[in-house]
C-alpha positions in Angstrom: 160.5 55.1 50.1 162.3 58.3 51.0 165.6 56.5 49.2 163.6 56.4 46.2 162.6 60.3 46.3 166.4 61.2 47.2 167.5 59.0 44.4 164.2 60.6 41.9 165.5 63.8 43.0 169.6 63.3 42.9 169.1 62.2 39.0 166.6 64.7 38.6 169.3 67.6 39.1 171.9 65.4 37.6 170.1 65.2 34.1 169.0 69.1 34.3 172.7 70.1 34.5 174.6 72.0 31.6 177.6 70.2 31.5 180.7 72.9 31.6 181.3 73.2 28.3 177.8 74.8 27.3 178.2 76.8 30.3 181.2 78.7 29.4 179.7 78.6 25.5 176.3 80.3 26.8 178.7 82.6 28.7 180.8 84.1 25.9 178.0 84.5 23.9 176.1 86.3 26.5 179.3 88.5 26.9 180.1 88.4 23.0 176.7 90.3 22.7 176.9 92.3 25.7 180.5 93.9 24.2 178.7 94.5 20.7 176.0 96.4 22.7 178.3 98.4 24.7 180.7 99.1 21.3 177.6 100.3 19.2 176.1 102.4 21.9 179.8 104.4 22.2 179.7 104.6 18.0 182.5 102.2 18.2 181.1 98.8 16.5 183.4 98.8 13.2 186.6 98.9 15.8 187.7 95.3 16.1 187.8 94.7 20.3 190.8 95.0 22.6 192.5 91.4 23.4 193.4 93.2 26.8 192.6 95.7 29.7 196.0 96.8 29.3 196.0 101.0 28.7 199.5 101.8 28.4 200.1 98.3 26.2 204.1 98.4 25.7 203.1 96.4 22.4 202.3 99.9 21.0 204.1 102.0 23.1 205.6 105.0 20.7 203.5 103.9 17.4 201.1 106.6 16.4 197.6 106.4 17.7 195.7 105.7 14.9 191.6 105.6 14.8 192.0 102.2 15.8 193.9 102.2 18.5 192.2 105.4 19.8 189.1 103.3 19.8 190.5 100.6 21.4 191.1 102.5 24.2 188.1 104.5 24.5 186.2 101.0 24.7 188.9 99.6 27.5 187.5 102.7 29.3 184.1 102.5 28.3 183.0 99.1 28.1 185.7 97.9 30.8 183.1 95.4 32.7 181.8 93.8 29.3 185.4 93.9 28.2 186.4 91.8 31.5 183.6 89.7 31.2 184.6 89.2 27.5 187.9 87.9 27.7 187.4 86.0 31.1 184.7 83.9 29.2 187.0 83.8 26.4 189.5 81.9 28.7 186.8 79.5 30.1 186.0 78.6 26.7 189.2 77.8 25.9 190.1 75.6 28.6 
């Protein structure tokens, strides 16, 4: 009798699982809209978001700052935990 419950109870939590793919999914779209929230509530939402943390990005290193850019890194300063969130479930969801 008490296999039967252990068994019950071991599918049970089996079957209730999200597998990890709509985990990670149901991540970056929690941290999708959680980067949209923080971007609108700096003014920023038309600025497309930063692919990095980086500040000093040597990929732009002695271009002019341009609205853009300036944006960017007001939201790598501003929104730095969604950000971080953002592109960690962005690698999840990749893998």
């Amino acid at each position: 009798m008490k296999r039967t419950l252990l068994v019950i109870a071991l599918v049970a939590v089996a079957c209730s699982r999200e597998d990890p793919r709509q985990k990670a999914l149901g991540r970056l779209q929690k941290a999708e809209a959680a980067m949209t929230e923080c971007k609108q509530r700096i003014g920023l939402g038309d600025i497309p978001t930063p692919d990095t943390v980086v500040l000093a990005d040597p990929a732009i290193k002695g271009a002019e700052l341009t609205v853009v850019t300036a944006g960017q890194l007001r939201m790598k300063v501003e929104c730095r935990l969604e950000l971080d969130e953002l592109l960690d479930a962005r690698r999840e969801a990749a893998r």
